[in-house]
ZATOR-596078 format. One record per residue: residue number from 1; chain; x, y, z of N, C-alpha, C in turn. Coordinates in steps of 0.05 Angstrom, whole numbers. Atoms other than C-alpha are relative to their C-alpha. Example, Ala and Ser with C-alpha at 12.3 -4.5 7.8 and 13.67 -1.06 7.14 Angstrom:
ZATOR-596078
  nr kette    n.X    n.Y    n.Z   ca.X   ca.Y   ca.Z    c.X    c.Y    c.Z
   1     A     18    -24      0    246    -90    156     18     24      0
   2     A    -16    -24     -1    273    -21    143    -15     22     14
END
This chain:
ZATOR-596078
  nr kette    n.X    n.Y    n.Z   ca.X   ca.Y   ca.Z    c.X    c.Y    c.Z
   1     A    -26     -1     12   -698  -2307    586     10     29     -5
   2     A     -7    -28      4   -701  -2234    570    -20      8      8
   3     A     11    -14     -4   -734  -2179    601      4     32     -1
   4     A     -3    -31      7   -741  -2100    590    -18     13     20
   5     A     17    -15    -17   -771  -2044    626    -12     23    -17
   6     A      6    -28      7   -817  -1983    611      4      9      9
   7     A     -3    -25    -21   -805  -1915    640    -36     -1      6
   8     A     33    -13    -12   -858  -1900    686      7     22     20
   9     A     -1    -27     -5   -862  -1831    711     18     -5     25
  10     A    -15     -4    -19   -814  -1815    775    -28     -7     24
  11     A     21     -2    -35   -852  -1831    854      1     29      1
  12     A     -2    -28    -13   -882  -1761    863     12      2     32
  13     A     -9     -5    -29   -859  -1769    938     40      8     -2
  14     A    -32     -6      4   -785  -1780    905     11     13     -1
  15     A     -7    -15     16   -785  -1734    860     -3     31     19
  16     A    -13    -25    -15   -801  -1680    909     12      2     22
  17     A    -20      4    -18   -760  -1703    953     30     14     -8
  18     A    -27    -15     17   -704  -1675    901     -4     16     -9
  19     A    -10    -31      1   -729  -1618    887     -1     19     17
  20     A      6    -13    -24   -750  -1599    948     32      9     18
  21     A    -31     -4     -9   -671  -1608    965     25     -8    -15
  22     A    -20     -3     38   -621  -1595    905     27    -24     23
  23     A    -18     22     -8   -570  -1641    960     -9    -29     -4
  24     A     10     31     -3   -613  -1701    957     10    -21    -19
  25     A    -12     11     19   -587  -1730    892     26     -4     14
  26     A    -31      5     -8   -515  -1723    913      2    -19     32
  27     A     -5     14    -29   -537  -1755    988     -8    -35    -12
  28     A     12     24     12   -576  -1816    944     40     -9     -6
  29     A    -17      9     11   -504  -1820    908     24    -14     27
  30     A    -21      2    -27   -457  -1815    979    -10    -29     13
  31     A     -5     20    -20   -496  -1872   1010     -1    -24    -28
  32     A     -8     22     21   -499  -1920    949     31     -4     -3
  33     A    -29      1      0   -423  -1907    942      3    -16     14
  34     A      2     11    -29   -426  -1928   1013      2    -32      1
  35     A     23     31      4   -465  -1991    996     33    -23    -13
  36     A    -18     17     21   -424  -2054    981    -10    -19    -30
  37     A     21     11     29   -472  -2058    911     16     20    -16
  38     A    -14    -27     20   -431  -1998    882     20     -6    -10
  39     A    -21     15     20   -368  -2039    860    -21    -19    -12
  40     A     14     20     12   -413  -2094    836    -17      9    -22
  41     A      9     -9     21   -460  -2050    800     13     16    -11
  42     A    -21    -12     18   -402  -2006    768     10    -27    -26
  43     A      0     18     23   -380  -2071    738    -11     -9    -10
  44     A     29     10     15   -451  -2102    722     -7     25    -16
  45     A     10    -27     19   -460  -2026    690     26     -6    -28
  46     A    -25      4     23   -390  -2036    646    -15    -23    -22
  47     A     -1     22     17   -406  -2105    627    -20     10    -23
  48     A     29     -7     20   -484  -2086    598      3     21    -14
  49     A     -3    -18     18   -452  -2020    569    -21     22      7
  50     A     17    -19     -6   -501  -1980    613     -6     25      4
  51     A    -13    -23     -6   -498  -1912    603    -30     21      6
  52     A     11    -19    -10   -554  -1887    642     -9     -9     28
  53     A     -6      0    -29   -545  -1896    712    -10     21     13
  54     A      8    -27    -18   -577  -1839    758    -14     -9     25
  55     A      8      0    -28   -603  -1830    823    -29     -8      0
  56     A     28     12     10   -678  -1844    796     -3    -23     -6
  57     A     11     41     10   -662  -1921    780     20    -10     27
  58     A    -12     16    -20   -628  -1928    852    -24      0     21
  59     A     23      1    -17   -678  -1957    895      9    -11     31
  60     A     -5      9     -9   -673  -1964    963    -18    -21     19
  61     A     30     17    -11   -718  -2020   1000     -9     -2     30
  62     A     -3      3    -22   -697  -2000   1069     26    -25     17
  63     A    -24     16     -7   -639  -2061   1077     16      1    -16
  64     A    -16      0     16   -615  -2057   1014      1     18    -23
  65     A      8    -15     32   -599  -2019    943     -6    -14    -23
  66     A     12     23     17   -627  -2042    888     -1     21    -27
  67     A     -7    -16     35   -606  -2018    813    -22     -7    -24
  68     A     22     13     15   -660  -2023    763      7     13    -22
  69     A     12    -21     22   -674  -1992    687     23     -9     -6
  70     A    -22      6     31   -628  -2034    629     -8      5    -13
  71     A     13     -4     34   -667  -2014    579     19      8    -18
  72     A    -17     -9     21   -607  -1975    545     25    -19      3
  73     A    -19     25      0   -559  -2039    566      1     -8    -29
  74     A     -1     10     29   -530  -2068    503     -6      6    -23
  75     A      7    -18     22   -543  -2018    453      3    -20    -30
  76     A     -7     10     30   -509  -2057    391    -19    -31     -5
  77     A     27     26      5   -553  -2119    407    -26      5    -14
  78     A     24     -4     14   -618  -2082    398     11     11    -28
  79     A     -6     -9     35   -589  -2047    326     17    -20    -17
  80     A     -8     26     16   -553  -2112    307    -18    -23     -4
  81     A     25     19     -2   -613  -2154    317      6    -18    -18
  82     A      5     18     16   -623  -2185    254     23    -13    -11
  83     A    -39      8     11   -544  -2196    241     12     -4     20
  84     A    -12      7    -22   -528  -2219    300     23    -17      4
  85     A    -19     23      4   -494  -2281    280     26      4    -15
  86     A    -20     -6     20   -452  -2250    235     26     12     22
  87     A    -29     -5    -14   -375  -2246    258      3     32      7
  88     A     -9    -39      0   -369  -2165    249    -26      7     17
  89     A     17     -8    -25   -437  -2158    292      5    -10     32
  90     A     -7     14    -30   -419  -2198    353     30     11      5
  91     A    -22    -22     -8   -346  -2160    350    -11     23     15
  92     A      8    -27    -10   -385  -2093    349    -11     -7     31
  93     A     10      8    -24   -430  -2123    406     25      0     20
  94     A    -20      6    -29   -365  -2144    456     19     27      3
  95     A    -20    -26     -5   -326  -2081    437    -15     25      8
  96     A     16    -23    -12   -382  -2041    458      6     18     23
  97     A      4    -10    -24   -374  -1991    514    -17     22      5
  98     A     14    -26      3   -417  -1941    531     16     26     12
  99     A    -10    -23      0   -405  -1861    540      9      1     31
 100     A      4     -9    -29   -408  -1867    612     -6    -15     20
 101     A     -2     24    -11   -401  -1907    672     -8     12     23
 102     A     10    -18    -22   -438  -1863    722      9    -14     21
 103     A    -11     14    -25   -438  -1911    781     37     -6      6
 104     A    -19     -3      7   -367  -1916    769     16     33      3
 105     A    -14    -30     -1   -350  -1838    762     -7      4     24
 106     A      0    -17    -25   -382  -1827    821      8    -13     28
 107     A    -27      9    -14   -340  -1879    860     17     16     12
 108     A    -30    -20      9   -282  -1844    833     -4     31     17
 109     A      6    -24    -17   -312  -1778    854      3      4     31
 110     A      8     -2    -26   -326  -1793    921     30    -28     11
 111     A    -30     10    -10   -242  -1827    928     -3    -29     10
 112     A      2     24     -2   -274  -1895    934     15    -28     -1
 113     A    -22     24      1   -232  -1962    931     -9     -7    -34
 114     A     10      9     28   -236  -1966    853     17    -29     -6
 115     A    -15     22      6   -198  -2035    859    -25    -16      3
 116     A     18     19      2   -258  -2062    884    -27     -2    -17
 117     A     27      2     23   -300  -2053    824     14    -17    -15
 118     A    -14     17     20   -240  -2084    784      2    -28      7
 119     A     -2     37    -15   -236  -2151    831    -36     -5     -7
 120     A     38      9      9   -327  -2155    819     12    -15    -24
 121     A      3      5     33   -304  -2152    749     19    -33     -6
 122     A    -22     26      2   -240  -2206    754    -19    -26     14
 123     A     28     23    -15   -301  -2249    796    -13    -13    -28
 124     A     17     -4     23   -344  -2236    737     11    -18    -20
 125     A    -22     18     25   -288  -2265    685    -10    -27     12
 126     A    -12     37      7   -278  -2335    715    -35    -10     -6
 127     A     24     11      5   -361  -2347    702      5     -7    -28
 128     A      1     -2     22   -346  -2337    631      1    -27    -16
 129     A      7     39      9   -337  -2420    612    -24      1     10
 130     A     20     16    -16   -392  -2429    659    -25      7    -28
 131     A     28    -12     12   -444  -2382    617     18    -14    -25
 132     A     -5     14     32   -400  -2413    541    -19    -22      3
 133     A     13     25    -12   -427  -2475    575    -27      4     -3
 134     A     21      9      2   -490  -2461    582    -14      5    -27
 135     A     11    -10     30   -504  -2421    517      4    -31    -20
 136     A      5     32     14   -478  -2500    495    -21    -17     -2
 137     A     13     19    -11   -523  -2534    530    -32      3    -11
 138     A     25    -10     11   -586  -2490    517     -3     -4    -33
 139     A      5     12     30   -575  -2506    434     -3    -28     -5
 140     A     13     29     -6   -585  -2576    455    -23     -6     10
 141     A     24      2     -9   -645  -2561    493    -22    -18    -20
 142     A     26      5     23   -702  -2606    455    -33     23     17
 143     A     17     -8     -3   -762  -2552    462    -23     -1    -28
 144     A     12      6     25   -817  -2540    426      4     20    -23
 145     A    -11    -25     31   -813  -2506    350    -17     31     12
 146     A      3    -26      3   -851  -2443    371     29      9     20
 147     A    -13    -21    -14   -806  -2415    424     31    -17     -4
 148     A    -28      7     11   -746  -2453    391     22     20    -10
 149     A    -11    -23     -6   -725  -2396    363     13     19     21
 150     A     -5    -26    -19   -726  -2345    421     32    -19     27
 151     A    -27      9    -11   -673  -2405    459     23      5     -7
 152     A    -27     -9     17   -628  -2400    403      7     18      7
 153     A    -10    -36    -11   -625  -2321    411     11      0     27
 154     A    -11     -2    -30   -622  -2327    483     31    -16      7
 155     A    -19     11    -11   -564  -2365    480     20      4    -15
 156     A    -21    -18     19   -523  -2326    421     -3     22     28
 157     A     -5    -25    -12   -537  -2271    473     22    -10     36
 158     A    -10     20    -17   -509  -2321    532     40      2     -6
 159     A    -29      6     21   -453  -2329    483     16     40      8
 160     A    -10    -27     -6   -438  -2257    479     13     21     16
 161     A    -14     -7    -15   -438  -2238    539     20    -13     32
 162     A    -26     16    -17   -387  -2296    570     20     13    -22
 163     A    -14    -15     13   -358  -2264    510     16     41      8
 164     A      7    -29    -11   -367  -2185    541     22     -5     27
 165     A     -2      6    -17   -337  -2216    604     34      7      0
 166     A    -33      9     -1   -266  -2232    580     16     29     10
 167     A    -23    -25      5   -242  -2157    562    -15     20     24
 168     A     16    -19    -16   -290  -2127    622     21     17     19
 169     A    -24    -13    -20   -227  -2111    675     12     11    -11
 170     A    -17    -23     25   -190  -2081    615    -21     21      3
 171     A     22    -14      1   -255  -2038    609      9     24     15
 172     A     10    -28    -33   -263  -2008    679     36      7      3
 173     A    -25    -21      0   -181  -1994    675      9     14    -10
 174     A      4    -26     18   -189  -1961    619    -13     32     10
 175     A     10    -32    -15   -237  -1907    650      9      3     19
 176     A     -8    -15    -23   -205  -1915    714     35     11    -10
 177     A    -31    -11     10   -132  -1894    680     17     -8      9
 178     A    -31     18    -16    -90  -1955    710      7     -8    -28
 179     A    -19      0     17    -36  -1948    668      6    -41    -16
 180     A     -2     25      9    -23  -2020    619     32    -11      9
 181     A    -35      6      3     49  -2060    627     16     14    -18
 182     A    -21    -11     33     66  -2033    552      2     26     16
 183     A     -3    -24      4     52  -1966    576     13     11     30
 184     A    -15      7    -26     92  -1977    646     28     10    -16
 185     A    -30      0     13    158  -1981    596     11     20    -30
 186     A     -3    -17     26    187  -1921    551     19    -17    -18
 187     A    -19      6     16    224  -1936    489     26     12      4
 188     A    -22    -22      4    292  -1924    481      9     15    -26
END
């Protein structure tokens, strides 16, 4: 239901792979851009509030890219923990954004189609019943009393983020600076 990661040291072969050539970072970034995972993970980075994205959690497997390391996803979850339920914690939780939307800036940087991170995200929206739904369904679950608990949570957090979902394309046009309707029309 939930999983986390440790840091484990950088692949020495990686790592001197980048320092061995101060371009390598920026060539990791050019072909991920590339990649059709780079709108998808710009908005999977928005949604979770992920603000540490770098060239060290982009893996590639030889067919595909592959984004790893949430650990700093959802910040207000892990420091709201025990108040979770409470109305003014689950606000803070959805209004969350983080400092920085790396995969995303470097889109932008590299003159990318930043529409197609906003259509992932408008994808992303219509799930949002589906996951209310299930976060329903899972409080119905009959399990047993020890890990009864950990369903519940898992499905306030379910909750949250079909909740996270709604205002996500507002989000990413926020940092990308597409102007709102209000702010389309001056006063007279």
């Amino acid at each position: 239901m939930l999983f986390g990661s440790v840091f484990q040291p950088p692949d020495p072969f990686f790592a001197q792979r980048i320092e061995d050539n101060p371009l390598a970072v920026d060539y990791i970034w050019q072909k991920v851009c590339d990649d059709e995972v780079a709108p998808k993970g710009a908005a999977w980075d928005e949604l979770v509030a992920n603000p540490d994205r770098h060239a060290q959690n982009l893996l590639f497997d030889g067919g595909k890219w592959w984004l790893f390391d949430h650990n700093l996803a959802l910040q207000p979850l892990a420091k709201l923990y025990t108040k979770v339920e409470q109305q003014s914690a689950q606000q803070a939780i959805v209004e969350h954004v983080a400092r920085v939307n790396q995969l995303l800036a470097e889109l932008c940087r590299r003159n990318r189609n930043s529409r197609e991170t906003l259509t992932e995200a408008e994808q992303m929206t219509r799930h949002s019943k589906r996951l209310a739904l299930l976060a329903h369904a899972m409080r119905r679950w009959e399990v047993d009393v020890k890990i009864a608990p950990t369903i519940t949570m898992a499905a306030l957090i379910v909750d949250l983020i079909a909740l996270r979902l709604q205002p996500l394309a507002l989000y990413l046009a926020k940092r990308l600076e597409i102007p709102s309707q209000d702010s389309l029309w001056s006063s007279p």
